[in-house]
C-alpha positions as CSV (number, residue, x, y, z in Angstrom):
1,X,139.4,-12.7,26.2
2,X,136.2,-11.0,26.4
3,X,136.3,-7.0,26.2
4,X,135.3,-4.5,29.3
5,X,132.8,-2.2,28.0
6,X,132.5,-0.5,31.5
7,X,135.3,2.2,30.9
8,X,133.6,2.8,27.1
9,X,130.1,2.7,28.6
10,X,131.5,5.5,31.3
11,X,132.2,7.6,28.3
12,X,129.5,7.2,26.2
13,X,127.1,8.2,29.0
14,X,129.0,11.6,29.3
15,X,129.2,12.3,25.9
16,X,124.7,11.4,25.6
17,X,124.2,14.0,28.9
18,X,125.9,16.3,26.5
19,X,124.8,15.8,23.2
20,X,120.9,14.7,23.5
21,X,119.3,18.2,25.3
22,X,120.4,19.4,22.5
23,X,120.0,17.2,19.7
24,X,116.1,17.2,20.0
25,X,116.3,20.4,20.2
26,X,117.5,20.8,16.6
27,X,115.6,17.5,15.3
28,X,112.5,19.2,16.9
29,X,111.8,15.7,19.0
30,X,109.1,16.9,22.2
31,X,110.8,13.9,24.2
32,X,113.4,11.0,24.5
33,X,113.9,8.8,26.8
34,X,117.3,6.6,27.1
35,X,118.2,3.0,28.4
36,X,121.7,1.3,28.4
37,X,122.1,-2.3,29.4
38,X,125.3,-4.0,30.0
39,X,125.7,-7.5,31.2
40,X,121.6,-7.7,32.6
41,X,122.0,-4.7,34.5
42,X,120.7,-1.6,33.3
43,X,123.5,0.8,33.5
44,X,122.4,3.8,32.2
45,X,118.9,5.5,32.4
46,X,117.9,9.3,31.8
47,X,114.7,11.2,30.3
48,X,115.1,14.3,27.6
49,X,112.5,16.8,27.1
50,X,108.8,17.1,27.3
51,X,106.0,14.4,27.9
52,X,103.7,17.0,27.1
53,X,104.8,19.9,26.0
54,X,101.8,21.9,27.2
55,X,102.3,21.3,30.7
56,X,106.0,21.2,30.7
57,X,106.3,17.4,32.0
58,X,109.3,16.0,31.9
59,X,110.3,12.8,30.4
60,X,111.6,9.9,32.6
61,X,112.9,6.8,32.8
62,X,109.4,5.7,33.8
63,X,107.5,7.9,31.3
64,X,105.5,5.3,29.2
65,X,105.4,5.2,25.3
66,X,103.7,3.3,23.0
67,X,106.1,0.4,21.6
68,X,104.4,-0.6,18.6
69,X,106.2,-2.8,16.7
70,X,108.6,-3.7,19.0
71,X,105.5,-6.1,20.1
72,X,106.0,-8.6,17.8
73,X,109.0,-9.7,19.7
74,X,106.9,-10.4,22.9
75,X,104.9,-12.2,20.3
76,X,107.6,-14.1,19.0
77,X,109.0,-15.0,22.7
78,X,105.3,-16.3,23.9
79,X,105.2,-18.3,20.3
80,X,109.0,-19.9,22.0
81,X,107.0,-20.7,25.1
82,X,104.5,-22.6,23.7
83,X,106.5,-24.4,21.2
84,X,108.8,-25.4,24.4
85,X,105.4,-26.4,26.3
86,X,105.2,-28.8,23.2
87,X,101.7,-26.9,22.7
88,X,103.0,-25.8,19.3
89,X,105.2,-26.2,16.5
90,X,106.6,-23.8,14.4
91,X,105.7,-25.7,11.0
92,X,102.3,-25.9,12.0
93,X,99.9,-24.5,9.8
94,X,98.2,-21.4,10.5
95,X,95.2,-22.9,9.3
96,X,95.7,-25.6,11.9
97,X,94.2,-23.3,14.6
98,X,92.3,-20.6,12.3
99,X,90.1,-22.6,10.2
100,X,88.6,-19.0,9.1
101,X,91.9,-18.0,7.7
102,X,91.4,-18.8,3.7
103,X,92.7,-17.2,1.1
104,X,93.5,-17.8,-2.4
105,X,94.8,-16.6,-5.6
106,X,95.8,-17.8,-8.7
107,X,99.7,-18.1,-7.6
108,X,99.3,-18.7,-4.4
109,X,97.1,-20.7,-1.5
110,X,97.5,-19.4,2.3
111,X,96.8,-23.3,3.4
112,X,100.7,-23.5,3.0
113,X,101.5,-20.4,5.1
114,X,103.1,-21.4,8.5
115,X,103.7,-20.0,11.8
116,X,107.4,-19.5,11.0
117,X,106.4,-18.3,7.9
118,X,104.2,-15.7,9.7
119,X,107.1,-14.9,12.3
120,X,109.5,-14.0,9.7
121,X,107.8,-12.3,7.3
122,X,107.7,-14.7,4.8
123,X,104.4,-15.8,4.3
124,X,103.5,-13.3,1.7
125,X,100.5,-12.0,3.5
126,X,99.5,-8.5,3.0
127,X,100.8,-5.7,5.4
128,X,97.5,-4.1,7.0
129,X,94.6,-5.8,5.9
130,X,92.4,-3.6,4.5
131,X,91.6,-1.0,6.9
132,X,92.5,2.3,7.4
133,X,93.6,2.4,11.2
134,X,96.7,4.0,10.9
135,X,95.1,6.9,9.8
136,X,92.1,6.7,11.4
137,X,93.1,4.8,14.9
138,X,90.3,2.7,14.8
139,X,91.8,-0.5,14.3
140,X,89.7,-3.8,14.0
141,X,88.9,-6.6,16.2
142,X,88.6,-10.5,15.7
143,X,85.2,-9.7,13.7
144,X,86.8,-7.0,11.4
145,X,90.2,-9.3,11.2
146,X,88.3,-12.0,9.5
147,X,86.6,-9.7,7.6
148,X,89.4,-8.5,5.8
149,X,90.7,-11.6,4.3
150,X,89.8,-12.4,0.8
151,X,91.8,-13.3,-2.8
152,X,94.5,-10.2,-1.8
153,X,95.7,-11.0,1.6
154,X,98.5,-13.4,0.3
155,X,100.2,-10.8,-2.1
156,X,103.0,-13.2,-2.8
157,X,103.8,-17.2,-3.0
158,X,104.7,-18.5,0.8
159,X,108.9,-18.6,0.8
160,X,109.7,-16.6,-1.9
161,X,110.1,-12.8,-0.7
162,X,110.7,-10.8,2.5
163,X,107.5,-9.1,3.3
164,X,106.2,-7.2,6.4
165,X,103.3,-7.5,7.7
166,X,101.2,-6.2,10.8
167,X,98.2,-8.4,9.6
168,X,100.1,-11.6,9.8
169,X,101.3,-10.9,13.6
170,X,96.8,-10.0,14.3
171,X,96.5,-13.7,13.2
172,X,99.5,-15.0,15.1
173,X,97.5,-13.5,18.2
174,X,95.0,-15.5,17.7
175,X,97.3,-18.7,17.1
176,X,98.5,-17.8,20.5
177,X,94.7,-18.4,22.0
178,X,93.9,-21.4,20.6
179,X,97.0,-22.8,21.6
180,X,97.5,-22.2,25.0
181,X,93.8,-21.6,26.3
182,X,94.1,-17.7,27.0
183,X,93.7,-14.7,25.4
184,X,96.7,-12.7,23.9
185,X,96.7,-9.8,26.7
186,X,95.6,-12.6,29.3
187,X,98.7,-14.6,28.3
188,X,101.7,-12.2,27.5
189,X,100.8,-10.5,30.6
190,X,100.9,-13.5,32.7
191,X,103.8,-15.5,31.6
192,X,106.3,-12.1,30.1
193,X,105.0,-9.1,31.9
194,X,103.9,-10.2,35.2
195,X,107.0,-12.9,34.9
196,X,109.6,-10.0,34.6
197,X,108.4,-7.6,37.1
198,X,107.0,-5.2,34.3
199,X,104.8,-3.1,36.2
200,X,104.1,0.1,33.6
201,X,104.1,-2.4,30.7
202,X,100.5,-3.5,28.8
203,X,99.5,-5.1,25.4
204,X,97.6,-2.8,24.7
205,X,96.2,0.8,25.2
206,X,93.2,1.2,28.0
207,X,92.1,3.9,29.5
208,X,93.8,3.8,32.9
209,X,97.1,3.6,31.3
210,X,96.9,7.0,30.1
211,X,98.7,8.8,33.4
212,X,101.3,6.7,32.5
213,X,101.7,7.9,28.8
214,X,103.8,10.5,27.2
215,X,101.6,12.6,25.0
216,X,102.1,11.2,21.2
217,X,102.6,14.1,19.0
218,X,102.7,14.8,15.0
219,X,105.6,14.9,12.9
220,X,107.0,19.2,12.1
221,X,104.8,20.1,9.1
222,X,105.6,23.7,7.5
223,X,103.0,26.5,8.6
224,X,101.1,23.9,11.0
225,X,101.4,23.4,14.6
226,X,102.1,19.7,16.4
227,X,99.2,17.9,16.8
228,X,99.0,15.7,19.9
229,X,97.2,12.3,18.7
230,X,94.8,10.4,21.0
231,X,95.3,7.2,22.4
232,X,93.7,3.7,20.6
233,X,93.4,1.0,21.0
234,X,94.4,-1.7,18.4
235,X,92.6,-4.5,19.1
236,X,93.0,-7.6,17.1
237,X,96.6,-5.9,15.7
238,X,97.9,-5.7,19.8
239,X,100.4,-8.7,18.7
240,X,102.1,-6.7,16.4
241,X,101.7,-3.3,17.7
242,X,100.1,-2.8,20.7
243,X,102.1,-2.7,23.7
244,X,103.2,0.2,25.7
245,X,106.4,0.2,28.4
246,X,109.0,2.4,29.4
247,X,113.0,2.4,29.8
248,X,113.2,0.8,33.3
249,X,110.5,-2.4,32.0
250,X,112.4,-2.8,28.6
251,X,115.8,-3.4,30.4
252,X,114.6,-6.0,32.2
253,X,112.9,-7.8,29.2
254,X,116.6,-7.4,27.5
255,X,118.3,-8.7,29.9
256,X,115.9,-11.7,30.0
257,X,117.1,-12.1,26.5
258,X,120.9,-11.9,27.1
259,X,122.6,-14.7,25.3
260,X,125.4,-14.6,28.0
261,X,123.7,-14.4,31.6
262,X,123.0,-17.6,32.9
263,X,120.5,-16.9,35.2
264,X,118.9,-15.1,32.0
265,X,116.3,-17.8,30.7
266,X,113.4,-16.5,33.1
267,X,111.2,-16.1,29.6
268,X,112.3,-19.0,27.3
269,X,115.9,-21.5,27.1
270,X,118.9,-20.2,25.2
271,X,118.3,-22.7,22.3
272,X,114.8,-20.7,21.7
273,X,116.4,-17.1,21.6
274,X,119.1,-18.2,19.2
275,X,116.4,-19.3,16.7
276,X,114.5,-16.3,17.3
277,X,117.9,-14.4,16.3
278,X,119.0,-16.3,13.7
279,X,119.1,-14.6,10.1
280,X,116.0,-16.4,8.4
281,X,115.5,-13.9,5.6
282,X,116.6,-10.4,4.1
283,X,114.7,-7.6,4.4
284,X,116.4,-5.5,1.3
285,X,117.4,-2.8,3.7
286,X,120.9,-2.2,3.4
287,X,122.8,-5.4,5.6
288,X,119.5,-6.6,7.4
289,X,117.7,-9.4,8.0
290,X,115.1,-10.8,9.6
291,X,114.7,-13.5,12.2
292,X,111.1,-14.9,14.2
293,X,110.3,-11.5,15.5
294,X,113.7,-9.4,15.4
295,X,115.7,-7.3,13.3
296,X,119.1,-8.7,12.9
297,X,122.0,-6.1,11.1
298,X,125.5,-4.8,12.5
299,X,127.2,-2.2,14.0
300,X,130.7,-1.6,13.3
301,X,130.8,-5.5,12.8
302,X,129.0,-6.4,15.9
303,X,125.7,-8.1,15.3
304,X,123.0,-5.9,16.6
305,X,119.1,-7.8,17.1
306,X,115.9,-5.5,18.3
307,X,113.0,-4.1,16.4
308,X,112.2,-0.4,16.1
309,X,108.4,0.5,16.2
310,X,105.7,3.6,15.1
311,X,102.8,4.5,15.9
312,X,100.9,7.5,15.8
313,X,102.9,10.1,17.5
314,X,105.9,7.7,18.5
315,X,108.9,6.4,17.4
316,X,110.9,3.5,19.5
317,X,114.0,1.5,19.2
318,X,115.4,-1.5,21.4
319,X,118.9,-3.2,20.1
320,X,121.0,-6.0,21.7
321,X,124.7,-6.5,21.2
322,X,124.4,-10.3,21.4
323,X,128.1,-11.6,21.7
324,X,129.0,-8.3,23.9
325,X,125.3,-7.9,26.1
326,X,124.8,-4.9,25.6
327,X,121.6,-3.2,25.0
328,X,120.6,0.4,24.0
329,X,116.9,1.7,24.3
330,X,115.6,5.0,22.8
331,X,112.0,5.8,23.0
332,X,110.5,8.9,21.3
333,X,106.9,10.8,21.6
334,X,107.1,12.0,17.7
335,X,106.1,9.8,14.6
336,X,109.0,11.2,12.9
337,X,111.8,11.2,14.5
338,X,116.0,10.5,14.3
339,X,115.3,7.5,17.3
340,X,117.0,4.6,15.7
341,X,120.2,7.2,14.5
342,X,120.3,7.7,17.8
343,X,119.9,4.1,18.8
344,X,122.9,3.3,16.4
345,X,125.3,6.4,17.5
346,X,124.8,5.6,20.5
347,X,126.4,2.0,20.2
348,X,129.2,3.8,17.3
349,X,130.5,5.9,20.5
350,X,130.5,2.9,23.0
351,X,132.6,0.8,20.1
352,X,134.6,3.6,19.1
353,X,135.9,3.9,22.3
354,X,136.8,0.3,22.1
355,X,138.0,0.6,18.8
356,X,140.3,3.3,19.2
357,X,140.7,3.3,22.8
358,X,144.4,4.5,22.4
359,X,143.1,7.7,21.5
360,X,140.8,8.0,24.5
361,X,141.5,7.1,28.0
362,X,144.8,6.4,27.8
363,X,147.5,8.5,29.1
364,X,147.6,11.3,30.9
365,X,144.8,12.9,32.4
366,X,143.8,16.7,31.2
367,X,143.2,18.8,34.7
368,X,140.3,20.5,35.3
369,X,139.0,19.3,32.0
370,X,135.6,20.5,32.7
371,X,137.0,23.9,32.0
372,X,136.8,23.3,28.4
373,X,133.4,21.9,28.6
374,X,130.0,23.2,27.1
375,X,128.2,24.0,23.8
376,X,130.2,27.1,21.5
377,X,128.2,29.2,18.8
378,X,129.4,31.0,15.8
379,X,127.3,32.5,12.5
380,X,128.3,28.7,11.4
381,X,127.3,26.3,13.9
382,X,127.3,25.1,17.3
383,X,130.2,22.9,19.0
384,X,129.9,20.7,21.7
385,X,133.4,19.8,24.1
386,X,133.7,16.9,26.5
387,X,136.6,16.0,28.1
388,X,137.3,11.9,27.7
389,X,140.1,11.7,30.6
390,X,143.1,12.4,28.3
391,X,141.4,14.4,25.3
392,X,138.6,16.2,24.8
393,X,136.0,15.4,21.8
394,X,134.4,18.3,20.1
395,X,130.9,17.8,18.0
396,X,128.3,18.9,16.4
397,X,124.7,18.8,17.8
398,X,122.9,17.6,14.8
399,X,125.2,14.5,14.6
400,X,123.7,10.9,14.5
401,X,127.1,9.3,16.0
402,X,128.8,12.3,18.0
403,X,132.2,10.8,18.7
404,X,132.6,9.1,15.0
405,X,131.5,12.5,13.3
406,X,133.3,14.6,15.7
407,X,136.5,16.3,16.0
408,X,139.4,14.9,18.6
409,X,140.9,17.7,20.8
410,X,144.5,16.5,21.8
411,X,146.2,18.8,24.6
412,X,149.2,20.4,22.9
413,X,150.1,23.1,25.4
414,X,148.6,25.5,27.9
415,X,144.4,25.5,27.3
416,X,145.7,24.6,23.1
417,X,144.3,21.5,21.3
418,X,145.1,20.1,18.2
419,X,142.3,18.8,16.1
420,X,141.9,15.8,14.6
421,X,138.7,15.9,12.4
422,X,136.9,13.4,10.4
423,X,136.9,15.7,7.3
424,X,140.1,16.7,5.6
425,X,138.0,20.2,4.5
426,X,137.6,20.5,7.9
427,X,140.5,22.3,10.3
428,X,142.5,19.6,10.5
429,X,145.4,19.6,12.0
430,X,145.3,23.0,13.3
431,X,144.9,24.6,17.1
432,X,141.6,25.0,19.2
433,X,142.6,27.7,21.3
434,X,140.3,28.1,24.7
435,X,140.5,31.9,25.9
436,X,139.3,32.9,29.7
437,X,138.5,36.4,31.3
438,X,139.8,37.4,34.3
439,X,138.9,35.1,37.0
440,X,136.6,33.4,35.1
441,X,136.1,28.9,36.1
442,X,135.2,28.0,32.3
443,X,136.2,29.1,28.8
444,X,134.3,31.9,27.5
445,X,135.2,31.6,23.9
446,X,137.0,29.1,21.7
447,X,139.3,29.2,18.2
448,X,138.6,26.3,16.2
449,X,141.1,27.3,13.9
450,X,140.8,30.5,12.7
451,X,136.9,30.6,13.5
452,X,136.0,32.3,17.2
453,X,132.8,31.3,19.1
454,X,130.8,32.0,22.2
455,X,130.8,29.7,24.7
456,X,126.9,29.7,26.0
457,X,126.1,30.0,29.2
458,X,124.5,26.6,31.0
């Protein structure tokens, strides 16, 4: 019988209003913006922090960020089209359509590479060509793409080693042109973007999208203030990097790519997104592989697909909970940021109230739990509370998965929890004691064991 996620999602969503204001606070990220999906429907949607600091705009769910390499799934999807408009097949050559593309080494001949090859990272070819655009943001076009290749594009033998590239996605681009007749921009954006509804989504940075845009800002560097980067345009590398959207355009390109919606195919037939999501190759990270355009890896034994992205001054995540459709979006305006923690803990909280739902939700309710509720400060630390319903969950703000790294208050008598924490050299098993002044709504200070701290004021 499949599982209800509503109740867990319900949850989740309190414990993310509580946590995130303040988690970018102390991982120093200007903005965030936050998407949750559940069965094609996005549930979920809320903007943290600054689009631009200067000017103290606020991030939205409509706040546009650059995407980066979270377009080579577009890319993969419009490859699905084609090959399903028997325009294309995936064991084509890529030298079938780009004559231009030769190179050749001693070990190794790129008139073997194919399109799947190219999809999934295994066709050996080098990561960035041989340009310096992600330093200096002037990436190439056709012209400088052709340019580029030589006897070091293909690095290693077609098939025998996982390895990204960014230059291999430029020349699937240009696959996707001689195929179907249109340019990359003039086809994504007529049969994906336009075909969804996307209306703040592009391929690629011009100069009208810019009001939409969150300002893209530097990573913290000691003794040097954030830099806010300029916009580029990337050209012949928009297939792999490119495209810009927010959290409201994102959910409905998920939920196009549900695996359980029936009316879900809008994009490309079931068959086609379960090749895209099958497990072609590993990557070497730790549990991950690699399918035609998505990252494939679990989450507390669920099997997560998405693709993160970075570009200068942004860091983005999108991840789909195939069997259990649900999706989780996290865009960033940093190029160093803890996004894809975030990404993950967000999903550990929604599972662990699955998991170990008799510990939340069940029984009997706490009253007046919001009482208990708000951020506590001692020399050592802050503490977030939230009340779950029957218990409340205590956490720090620097945690990547609040509710698995956190501390479970269980009501014991009158405002007296007993914690149960993850760490036994934590105060496990011990009291947290709220205390009140005189007619005062909310907690003013709390005992987590023997430790006091100030509750601080909203």
């Amino acid at each position: 019988m499949k599982t209800d996620y509503t109740k867990a999602i319900k949850y989740a969503t309190k414990i993310l209003d509580a946590w995130l204001p303040w988690k970018i606070q102390y991982d120093r990220i200007p903005g965030l913006a936050v998407g949750i999906v559940y069965n094609g429907k996005l549930v979920y949607q809320k903007g943290f922090g600054y689009a631009d600091i200067e000017s103290k705009t606020a991030i939205t769910p409509k706040t546009c960020f650059r995407i980066a390499s979270i377009s080579k799934t577009f890319t993969a999807v419009a490859f699905m089209q084609l090959v399903e408009q028997e325009k294309i097949n995936l064991d084509d050559k890529v030298e079938k359509y780009l004559p231009w593309f030769k190179a050749q080494t001693k070990d190794s001949d790129s008139s073997n590479i194919t399109i799947r090859q190219v999809l999934s990272h295994t066709g050996g070819v080098f990561r960035d060509g041989n340009t310096p655009h992600w330093e200096n943001d002037k990436f190439p076009d056709l012209a400088g793409l052709k340019k580029s290749i030589s006897n070091k594009s293909v690095v290693f033998e077609n098939l025998t080693k996982f390895k990204y590239s960014n230059f291999g996605f430029a020349l699937l681009g240009e696959v996707v042109k001689k195929a179907s007749g249109l340019d990359y921009d003039e086809y994504v954006t007529k049969h994906i973007i336009k075909k969804l509804g996307m209306d703040r989504t592009a391929s690629d940075f011009k100069k009208d999208h810019e009001e939409w845009l969150a300002k893209g800002y530097s990573r913290p560097i000691p003794n040097k203030e954030r830099e806010a980067f300029p916009h580029s345009e990337t050209k012949a590398y928009a297939p792999a990097t490119g495209f810009l959207s927010n959290i409201s355009d994102l959910a409905k390109y998920l939920a196009a790519m549900s695996l359980k919606q029936k009316d879900a195919n809008a994009l490309v037939d079931k068959e086609s997104k379960k090749e895209m999501m099958r497990e072609y190759w590993a990557t070497g990270e730790e549990n991950e592989s690699y399918g035609l355009g998505f990252d494939i890896y679990k989450i507390e034994k669920r099997k997560i697909v998405g693709h993160g992205g970075g570009f200068a001054g942004f860091i983005t995540q999108i991840s789909l909970d195939v069997e259990n459709d649900i999706a989780v979006i996290t865009l960033t305006n940093t190029n160093d940021s803890s996004c894809g923690s975030i990404n993950t803990g967000i999903f550990e909280t929604i599972y662990k109230f699955i998991d170990e739902k008799s510990k939340y939700g069940e029984g009997k309710k706490i009253p007046s739990q919001e009482k208990f509720e708000g951020a506590y400060r001692s020399r050592w630390g802050d503490t977030i509370v939230v009340g779950i319903d029957t218990n409340l969950v205590a956490f720090g703000p620097k945690a990547n998965s609040p509710v698995k790294e956190g501390s479970l208050l269980k009501l014991k008598a009158k405002n007296k929890f007993l914690m149960e924490t993850k760490s036994n050299f934590d105060s496990t098993g011990e009291f947290a004691t709220f205390i009140f002044e005189r007619g005062a709504k909310q907690a003013t200070k709390a005992l987590f064991g023997a430790t006091p701290s100030e509750r601080l004021k909203d």
